[in-house]
Every structure is written in C-alpha cells, then in structure tokens.
MINUVO-963893 format. One line per 5 residues: their letters; for each residue x, y, z of N, C-alpha, C. Coordinates in steps of 0.2 Angstrom, whole numbers. Atoms other than C-alpha are relative to their C-alpha. Example, Ala and Ser with C-alpha at 12.3 -4.5 7.8 and 13.67 -1.06 7.14 Angstrom:
! MINUVO-963893
as	4 -6 0 62 -22 39 4 6 0  -4 -6 -1 68 -5 36 -4 5 3
***
This chain:
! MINUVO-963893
xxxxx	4 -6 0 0 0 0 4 6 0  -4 -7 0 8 17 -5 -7 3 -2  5 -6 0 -4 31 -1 6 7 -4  -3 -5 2 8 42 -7 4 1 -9  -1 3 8 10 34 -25 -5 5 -5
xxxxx	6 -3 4 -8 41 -28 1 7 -2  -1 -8 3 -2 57 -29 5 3 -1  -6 -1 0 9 67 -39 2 7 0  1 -6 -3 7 84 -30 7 1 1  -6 -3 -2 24 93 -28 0 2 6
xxxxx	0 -1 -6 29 96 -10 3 7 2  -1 -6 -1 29 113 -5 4 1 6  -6 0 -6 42 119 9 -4 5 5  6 -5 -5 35 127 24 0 8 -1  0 -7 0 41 144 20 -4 1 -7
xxxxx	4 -2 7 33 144 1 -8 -1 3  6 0 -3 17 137 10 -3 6 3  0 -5 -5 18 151 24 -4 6 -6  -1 -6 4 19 163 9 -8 -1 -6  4 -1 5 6 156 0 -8 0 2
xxxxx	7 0 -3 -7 157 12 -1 8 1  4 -10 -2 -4 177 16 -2 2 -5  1 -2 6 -7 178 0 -7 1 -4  5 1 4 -22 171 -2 -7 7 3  6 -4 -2 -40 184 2 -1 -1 4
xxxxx	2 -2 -8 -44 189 20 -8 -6 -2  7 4 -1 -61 182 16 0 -7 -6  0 5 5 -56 166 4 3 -4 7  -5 3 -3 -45 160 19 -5 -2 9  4 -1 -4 -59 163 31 -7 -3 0
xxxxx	7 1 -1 -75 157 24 -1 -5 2  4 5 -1 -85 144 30 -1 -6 -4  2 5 5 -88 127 21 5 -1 -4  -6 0 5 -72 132 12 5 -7 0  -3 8 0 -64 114 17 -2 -3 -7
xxxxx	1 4 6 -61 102 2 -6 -7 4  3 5 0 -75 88 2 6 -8 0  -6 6 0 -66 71 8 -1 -4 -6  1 2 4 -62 61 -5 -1 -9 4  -1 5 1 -67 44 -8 6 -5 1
xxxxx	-6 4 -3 -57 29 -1 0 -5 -10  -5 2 6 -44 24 -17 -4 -10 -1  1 7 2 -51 5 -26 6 -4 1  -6 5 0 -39 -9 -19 0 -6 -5  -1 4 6 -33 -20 -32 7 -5 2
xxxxx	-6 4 -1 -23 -35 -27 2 -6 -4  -2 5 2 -13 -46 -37 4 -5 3  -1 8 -5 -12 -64 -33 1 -4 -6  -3 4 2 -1 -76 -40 9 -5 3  -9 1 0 16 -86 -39 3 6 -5
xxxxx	-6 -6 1 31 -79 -45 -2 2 -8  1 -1 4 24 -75 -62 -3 6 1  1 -5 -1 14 -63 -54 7 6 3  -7 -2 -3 29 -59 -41 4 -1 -2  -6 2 0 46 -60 -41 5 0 -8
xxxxx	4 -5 -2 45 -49 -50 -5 4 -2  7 -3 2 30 -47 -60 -1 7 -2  0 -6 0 34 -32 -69 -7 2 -5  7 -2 5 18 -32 -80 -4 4 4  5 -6 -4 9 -23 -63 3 7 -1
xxxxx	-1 -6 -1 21 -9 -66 -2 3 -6  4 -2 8 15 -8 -84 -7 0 1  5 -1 -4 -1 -10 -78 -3 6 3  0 -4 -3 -1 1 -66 1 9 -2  -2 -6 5 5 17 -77 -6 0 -4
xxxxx	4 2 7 -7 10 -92 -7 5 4  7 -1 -4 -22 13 -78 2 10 3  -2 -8 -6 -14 32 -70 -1 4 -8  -1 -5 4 -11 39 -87 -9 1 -6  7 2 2 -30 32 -94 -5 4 5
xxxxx	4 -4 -6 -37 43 -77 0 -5 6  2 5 -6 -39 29 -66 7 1 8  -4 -2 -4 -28 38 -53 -2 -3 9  4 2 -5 -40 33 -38 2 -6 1  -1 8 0 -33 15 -36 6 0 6
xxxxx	-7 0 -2 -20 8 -24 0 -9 0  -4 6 0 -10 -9 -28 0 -4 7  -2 0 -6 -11 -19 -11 1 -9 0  -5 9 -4 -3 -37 -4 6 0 7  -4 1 -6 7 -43 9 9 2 -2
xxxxx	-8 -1 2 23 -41 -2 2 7 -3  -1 -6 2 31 -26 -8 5 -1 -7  -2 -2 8 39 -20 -24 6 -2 -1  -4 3 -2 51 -33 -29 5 0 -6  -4 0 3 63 -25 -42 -2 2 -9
xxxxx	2 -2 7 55 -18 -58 2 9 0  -3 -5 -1 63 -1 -63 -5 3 -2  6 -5 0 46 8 -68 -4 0 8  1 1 -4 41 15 -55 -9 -1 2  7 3 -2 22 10 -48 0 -3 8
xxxxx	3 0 -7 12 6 -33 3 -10 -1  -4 9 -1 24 -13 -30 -4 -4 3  4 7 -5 11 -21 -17 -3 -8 -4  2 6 0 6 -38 -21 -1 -6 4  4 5 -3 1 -55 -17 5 -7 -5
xxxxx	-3 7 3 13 -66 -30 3 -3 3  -6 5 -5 23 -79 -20 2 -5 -3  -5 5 6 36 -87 -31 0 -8 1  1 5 -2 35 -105 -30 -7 -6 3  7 1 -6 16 -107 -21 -4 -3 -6
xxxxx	6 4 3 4 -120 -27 -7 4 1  7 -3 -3 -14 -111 -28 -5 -8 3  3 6 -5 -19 -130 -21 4 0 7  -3 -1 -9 -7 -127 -6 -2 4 2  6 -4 -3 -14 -112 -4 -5 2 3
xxxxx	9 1 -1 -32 -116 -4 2 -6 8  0 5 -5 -27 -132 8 5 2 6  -2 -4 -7 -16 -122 20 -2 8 4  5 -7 -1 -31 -108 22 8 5 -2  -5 -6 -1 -15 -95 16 -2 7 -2
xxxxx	3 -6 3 -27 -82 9 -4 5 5  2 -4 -3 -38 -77 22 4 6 5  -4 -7 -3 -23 -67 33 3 4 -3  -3 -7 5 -19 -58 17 -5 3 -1  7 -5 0 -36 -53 14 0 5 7
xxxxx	2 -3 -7 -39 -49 32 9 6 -3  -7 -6 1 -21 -36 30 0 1 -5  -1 -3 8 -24 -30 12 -9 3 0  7 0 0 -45 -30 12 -3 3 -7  5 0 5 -47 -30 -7 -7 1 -2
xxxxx	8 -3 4 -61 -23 -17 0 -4 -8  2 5 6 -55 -34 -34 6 -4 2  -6 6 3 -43 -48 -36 2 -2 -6  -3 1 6 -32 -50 -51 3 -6 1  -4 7 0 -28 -68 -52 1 -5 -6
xxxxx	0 6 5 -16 -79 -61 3 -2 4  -3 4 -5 -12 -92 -51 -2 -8 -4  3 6 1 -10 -110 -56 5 -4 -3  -6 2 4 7 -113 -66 5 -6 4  -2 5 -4 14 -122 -53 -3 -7 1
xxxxx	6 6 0 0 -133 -51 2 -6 -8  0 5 8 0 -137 -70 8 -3 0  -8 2 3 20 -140 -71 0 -7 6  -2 7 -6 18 -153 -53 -6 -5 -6  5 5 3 5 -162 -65 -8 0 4
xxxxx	7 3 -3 -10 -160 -52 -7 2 -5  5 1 6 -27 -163 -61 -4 7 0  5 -4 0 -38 -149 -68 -6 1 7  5 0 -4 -51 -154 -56 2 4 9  -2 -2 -2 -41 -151 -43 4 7 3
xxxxx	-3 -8 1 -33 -134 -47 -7 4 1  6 -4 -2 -51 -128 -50 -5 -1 7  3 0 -9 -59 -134 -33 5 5 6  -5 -7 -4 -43 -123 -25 -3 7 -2  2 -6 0 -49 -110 -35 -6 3 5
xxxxx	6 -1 -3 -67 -111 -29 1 0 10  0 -3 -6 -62 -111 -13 5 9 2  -2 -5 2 -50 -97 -15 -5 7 -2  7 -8 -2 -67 -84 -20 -4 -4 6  2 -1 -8 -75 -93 -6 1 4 4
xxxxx	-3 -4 -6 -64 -85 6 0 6 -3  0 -10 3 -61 -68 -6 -8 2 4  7 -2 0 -81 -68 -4 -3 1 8  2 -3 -5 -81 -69 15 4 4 4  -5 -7 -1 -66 -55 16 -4 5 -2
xxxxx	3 -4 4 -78 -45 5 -8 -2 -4  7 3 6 -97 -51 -2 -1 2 -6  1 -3 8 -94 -39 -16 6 0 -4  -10 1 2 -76 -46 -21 -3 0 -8  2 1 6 -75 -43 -39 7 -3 -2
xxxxx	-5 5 1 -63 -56 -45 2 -2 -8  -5 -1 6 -52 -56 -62 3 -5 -1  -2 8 -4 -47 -75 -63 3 2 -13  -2 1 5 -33 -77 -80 0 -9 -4  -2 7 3 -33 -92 -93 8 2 0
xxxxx	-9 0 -3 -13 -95 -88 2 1 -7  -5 -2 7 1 -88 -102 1 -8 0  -1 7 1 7 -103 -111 9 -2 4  -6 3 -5 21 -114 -102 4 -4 -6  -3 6 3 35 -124 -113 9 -1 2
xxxxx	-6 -1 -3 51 -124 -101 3 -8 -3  -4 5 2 64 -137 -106 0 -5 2  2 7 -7 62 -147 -91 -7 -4 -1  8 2 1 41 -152 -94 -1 -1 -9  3 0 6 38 -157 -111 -9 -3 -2
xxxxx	8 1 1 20 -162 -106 -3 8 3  4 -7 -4 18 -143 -98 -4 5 -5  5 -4 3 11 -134 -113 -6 -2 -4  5 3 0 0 -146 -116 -5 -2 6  6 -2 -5 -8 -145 -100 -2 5 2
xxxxx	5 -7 1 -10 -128 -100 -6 -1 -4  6 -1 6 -22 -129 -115 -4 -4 3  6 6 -4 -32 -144 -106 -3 4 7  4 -1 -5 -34 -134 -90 -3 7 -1  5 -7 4 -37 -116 -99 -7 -2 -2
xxxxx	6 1 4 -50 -125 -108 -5 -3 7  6 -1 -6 -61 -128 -91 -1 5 4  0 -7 -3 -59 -110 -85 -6 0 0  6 -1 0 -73 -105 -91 -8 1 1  7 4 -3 -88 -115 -88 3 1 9
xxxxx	-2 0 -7 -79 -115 -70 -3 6 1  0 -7 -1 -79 -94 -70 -9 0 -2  7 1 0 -98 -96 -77 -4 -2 5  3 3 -5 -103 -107 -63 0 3 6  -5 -3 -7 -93 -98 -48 -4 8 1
xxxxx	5 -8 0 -100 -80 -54 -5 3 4  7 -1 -5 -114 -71 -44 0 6 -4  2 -9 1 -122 -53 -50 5 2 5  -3 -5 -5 -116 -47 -31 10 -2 -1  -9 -2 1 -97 -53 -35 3 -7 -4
xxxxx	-2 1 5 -93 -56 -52 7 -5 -1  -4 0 -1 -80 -66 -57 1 -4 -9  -1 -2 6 -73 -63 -75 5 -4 -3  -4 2 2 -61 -73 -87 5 5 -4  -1 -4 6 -48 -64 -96 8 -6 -3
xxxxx	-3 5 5 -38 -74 -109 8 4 1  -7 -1 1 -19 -72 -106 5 -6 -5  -1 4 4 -17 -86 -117 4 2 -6  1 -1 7 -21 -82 -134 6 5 0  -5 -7 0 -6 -71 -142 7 -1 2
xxxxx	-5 0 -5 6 -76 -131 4 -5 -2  -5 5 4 22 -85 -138 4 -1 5  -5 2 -7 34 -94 -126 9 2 -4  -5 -1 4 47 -90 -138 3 7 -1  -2 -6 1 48 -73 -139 -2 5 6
xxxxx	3 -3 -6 38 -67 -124 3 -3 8  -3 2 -7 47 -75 -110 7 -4 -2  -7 2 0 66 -79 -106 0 -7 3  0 5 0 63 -96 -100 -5 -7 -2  8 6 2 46 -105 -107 -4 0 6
xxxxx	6 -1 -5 37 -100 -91 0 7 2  0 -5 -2 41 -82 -85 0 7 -4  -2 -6 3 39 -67 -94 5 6 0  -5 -9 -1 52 -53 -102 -4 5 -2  5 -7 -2 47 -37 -104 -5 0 -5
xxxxx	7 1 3 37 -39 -120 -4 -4 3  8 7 -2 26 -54 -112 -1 4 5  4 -6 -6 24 -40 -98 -5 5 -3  3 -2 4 19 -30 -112 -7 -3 0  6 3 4 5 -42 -119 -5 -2 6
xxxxx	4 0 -6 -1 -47 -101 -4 6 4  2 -7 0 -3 -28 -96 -6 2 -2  2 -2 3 -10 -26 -110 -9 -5 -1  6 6 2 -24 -41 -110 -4 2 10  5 -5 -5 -28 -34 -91 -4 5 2
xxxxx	2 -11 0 -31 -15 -93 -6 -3 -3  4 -2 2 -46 -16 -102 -9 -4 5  6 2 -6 -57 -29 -89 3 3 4  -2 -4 -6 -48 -19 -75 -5 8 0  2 -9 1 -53 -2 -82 -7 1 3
xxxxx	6 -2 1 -70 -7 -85 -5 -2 6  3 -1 -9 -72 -12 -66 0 5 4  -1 -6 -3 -65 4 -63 -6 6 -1  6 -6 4 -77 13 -73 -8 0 3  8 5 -4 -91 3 -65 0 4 6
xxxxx	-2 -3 -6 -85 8 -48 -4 -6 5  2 7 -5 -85 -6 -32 -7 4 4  5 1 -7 -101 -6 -20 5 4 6  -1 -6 -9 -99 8 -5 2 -7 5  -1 4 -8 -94 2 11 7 -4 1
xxxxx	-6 3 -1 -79 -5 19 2 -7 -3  -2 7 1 -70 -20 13 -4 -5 5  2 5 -4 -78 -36 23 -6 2 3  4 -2 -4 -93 -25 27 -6 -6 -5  3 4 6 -107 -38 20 -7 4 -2
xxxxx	5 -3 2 -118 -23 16 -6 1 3  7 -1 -2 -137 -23 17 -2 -6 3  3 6 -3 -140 -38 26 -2 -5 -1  -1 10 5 -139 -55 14 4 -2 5  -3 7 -5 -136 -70 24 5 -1 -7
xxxxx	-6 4 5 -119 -77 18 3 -6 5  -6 6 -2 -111 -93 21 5 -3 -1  -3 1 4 -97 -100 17 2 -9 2  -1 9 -2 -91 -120 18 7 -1 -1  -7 2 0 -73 -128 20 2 -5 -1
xxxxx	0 9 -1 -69 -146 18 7 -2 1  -10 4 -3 -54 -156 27 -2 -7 -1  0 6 -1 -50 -173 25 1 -5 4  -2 3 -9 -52 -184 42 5 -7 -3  -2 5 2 -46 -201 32 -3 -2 -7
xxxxx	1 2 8 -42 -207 15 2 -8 -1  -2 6 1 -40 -224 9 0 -3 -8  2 2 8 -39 -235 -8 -6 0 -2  6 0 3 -53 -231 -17 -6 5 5  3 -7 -8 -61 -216 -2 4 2 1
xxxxx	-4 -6 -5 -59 -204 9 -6 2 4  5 -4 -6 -69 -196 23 1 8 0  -3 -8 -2 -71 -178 25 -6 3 4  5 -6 -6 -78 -164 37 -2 6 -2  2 -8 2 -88 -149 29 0 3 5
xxxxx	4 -6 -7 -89 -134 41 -3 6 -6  4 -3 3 -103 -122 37 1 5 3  -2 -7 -3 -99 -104 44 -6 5 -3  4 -6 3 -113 -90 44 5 8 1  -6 -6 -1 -100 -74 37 -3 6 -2
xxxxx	6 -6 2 -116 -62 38 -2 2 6  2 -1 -5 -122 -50 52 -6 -2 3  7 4 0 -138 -58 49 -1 -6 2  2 5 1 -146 -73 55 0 -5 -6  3 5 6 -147 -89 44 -3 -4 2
xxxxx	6 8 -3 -160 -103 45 1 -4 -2  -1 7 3 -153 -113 34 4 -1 -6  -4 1 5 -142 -119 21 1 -5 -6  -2 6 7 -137 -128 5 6 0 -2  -7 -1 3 -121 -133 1 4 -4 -5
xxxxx	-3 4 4 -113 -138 -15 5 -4 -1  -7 2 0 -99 -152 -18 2 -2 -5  -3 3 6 -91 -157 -33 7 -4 1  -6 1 -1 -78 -167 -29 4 -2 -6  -5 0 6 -63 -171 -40 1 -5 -4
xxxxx	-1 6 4 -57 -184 -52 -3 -7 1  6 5 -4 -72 -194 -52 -5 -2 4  3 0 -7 -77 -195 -34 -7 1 -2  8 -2 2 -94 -197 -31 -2 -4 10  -1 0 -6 -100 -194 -11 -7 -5 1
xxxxx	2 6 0 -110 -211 -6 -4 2 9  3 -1 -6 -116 -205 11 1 7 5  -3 -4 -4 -116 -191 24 -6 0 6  4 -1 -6 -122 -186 40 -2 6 3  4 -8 -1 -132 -169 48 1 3 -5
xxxxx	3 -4 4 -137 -165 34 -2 -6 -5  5 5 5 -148 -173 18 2 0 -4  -5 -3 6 -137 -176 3 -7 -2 -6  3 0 8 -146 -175 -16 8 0 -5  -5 1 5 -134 -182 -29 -2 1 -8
xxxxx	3 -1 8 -136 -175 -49 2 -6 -4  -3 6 4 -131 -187 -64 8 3 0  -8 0 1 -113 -179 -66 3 0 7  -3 -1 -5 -109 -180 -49 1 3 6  0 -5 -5 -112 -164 -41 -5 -3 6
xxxxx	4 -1 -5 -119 -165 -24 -2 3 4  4 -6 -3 -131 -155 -13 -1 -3 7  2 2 -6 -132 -156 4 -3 3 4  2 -9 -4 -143 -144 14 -3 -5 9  -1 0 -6 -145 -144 32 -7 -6 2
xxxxx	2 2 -1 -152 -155 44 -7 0 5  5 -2 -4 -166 -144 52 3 2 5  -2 -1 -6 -158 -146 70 6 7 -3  -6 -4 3 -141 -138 63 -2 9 -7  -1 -7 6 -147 -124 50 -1 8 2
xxxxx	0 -9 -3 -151 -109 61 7 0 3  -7 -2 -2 -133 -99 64 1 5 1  -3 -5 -1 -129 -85 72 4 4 -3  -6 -4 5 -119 -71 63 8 -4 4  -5 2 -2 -101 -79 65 2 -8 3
xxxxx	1 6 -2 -107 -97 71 0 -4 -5  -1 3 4 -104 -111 62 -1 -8 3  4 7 0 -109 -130 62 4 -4 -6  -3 2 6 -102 -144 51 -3 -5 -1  2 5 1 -108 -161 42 6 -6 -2
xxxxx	-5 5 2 -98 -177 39 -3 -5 -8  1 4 9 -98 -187 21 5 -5 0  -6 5 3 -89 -203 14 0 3 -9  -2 0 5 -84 -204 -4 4 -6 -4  -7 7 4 -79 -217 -19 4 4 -5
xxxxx	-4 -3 5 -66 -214 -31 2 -6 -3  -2 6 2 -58 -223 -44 6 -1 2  -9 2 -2 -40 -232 -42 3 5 -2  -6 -5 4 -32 -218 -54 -1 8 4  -1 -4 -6 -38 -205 -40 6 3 2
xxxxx	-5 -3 -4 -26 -193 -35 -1 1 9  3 -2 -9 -27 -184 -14 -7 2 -4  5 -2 -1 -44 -182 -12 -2 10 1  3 -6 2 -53 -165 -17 -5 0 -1  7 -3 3 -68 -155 -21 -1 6 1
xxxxx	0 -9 -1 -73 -138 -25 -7 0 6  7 -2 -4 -89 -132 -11 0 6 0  3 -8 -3 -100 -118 -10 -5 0 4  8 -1 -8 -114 -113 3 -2 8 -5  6 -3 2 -130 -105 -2 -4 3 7
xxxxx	2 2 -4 -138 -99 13 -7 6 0  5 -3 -3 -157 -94 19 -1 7 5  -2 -6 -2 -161 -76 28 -5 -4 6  5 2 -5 -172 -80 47 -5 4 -3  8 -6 3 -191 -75 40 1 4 7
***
C-alpha cells in the first residue's frame, strides 16, 4: 500500500506554504464550508499469484502506469509483499509468491490473513502454473480456486474477482507442460460461469491467446518485458471497465445490506484406496441470521459422495452433490458455524482427495 504513490502533487516547503497562504483573500481563507470535500477511499486491487505474478511481475508496473495515465488515478495496488525490483516506478504491493501452489494455498487456508491485512475490493488472479507444471489434475486446481473466492467472498461479499486463462508454459524441463495448460485453460470458463454471482462477479480474461513462449518469455514460463507488455495489455481493459463501474460503497468485509452469507470448508479426516472421509464446516459470514443452508460439492477426479451425516445429501447425474441442512443444525448465528460429515468413492487412478464447495444460505423469516 503506497498512499503516497496516488499522488503526484509537488511538496511545497514550509516557507513557500507560509507565503502562500498570506497571500491568499482575508475572506477566501476565512469562509465557512471552504474545506475540500473528503475524498473517496482509493479502489484496492490485489494481485495474486506465484512468481509469475511476483518476483517480479513487472507487468503490474506496466499495468499500473497504463491505468494512471487512462485517469484511473484513484486506485492503490495492495498485498502482503512489496515491490520486488521492476525499474518503472508503480504502486509494487502484491500477493505473487514465487514457487506457491494455488492447491497449497487453498489447503493451507494461506489467503484469508492476506485478505484480512490487504482487504481487497478486486482480485487480479493468475495463479496455477505451478500446479499445472507438478501435474496436479484440472479438477483439482479448480476446486482450489473455488475455494479461494470462497474465502475472497467472505473477506468481502462484493469481491470482484479477475481469474486469467494462464500464459502458455514450454520450459525445457516439462515437455507435457504446454499441453496441459491448453487442457486446464480449456475448463476455466464453464468454472468462471458457474462460480460467478451478480453481487461478485468473477470474470475470465484470456492471457493465453497471443502469447508465444518463444519470444515473450526468457525461460518457457516467466515473462520478459514484452510478455509483460502483452499481459498488461490483456488486463487493462477488464480492469478499467471495473473501474469505470465503480465497487459497492462500504468497507472491505462489510457484508452490506444484510444477505445471509455462508461460506463452507472441507478437510480430510481419512483417506483410503478407493475413499476418503471428509468434514464440511458451514460458517454464517453475515451480520444476519441464517436458518438454513445448502451446500454444493463437486468433488474431484471422479469421486462421487455415497453417504453423509447432519445433513440430507441429493446427488445429480454428473456428480455434483447437494447437501442442505439437517433442520436441528441450520439456524446460525452471525459468525457461528456448524459442520456435516460425508464418505466418498473414487476410482484407483484418484489422486489426494478433493472438491470444490460452496454454501447457499437462507435469511431468518
């Protein structure tokens, strides 16, 4: 966070100040009401990624300039990390962490204490590269994400979220890697589709297309400065046009007018060949009561959930499952939280057990 990024007032010395106040009209310096109106608090905009983002992600500083010189001066860059060697100068804050899996991430909760110390109003997310180069399955990747707005959504109900198809990868090392980029780009969007909400949006934007690993990056995965160019340049226009928009009033984390929000978690108690056991917690992340809930599961590569307890599951044909509360369990307090238990089958070719979850929740009549 640099408050002092946002402007680029020249700093007057005490004595020209001194001087430029005798100067002004006995009654200009005196009137009433003559105070500037406060301004509006600056739209925070955090970019979240590994090191593709960070380390050092010089595409935000391009970015960042593209958006100040287009008007969009009212903005501040925010994350836990600071500005890590890009000679344009820019607001350096971010969220890339060189090396992070967005499934280690999601499975080591590592997102909520940045929210909570940043308190985003959009998310600029490329995060995944990692994941795709370790081999872990699409399915996988994307239930990391969905938890990932999960949590952005109960840091903020009105999170407007910016989710990249990943640039292409062809590093020397991986010769299956740029072929599974194209296989998990190609589920982005039904994902981004499904994940979406009117109150917080969550948008794809194509860093793909365009982007040559041959000319645009110095190792088959990282971007030089052109591929910073072409990334920049594939940002700024859904960036702008959420600027232009303007986020929903009210504080970060504030959950507004009073919609029940939920949010759901799921840990693993015990896995086995062929299964796994797992524990949803259902959290009410609203000032408001809730009476009740439904909570989606998709679990991962195949899986398909065979039983659970407090609560009533309904299963579709592809898999998806519904579990809504079990009466006793669905009224929640603002901040209280209740959980249900599940089994699950899988097939042999199963990797660790996964699943994307969301919660739906009721308002008390």
């Amino acid at each position: 966070m640099r408050g002092t990024r946002l402007s680029r007032l020249r700093t007057l010395t005490v004595r020209s100040l001194l001087t430029a106040l005798l100067l002004l009209p006995l009654g200009l310096a005196s009137a009433p009401g003559a105070a500037a109106a406060p301004r509006a608090a600056p739209v925070r905009v955090m970019p979240l990624g590994d090191s593709i983002t960070g380390s050092p992600g010089c595409w935000r500083a391009v970015l960042w300039n593209r958006l100040l010189d287009a008007g969009h001066t009212d903005i501040d860059f925010v994350g836990t990390l600071r500005e890590q060697g890009c000679a344009l100068a820019h607001d350096g804050d971010n969220e890339g962490h060189g090396g992070e899996l967005v499934t280690d991430a999601a499975a080591r909760d590592l997102l909520p204490g940045r929210l909570a110390a940043t308190r985003p109003d959009i998310v600029v997310m490329h995060f995944g590269t990692n994941d795709v180069w370790s081999s872990v399955s699409p399915d996988r990747i994307l239930a990391a994400y969905t938890e990932l707005v999960t949590q952005m959504r109960a840091s903020n109900p009105d999170m407007r979220v910016l989710v990249a198809r990943l640039i292409p990868m062809n590093p020397g090392s991986c010769a299956a890697c740029a072929q599974r980029v194209v296989d998990f780009n190609a589920r982005i969007p039904a994902w981004a589709e499904a994940t979406s909400t009117d109150r917080s949006p969550v948008t794809v934007v194509d860093q793909w297309t365009g982007f040559d690993t041959a000319t645009d990056t110095y190792d088959g995965v990282h971007p030089n400065a052109a591929g910073d160019e072409k990334i920049a340049a594939r940002w700024f226009p859904a960036l702008s046009a959420l600027l232009e928009e303007g986020v929903p009033g009210g504080d970060p984390g504030d959950p507004g007018d009073g919609d029940p929000v939920c949010t759901a978690s799921l840990r693993v108690v015990a896995e086995w060949q062929g299964g796994h056991q797992a524990e949803v917690t259902v959290r009410n992340a609203s000032p408001v009561p809730v009476s009740g809930w439904t909570v989606t599961v998709v679990p991962a590569d195949g899986a398909r959930l065979t039983q659970v307890w407090n609560g009533t599951l309904t299963t579709a044909a592809d898999g998806t499952a519904r579990v809504t509360d079990a009466g006793w369990n669905g009224t929640l307090a603002p901040g209280a939280s209740t959980s249900f238990g599940l089994i699950a089958t899988a097939p042999a070719t199963s990797t660790a057990p996964a699943a994307a979850v969301g919660c739906t929740a009721t308002a008390t009549p």
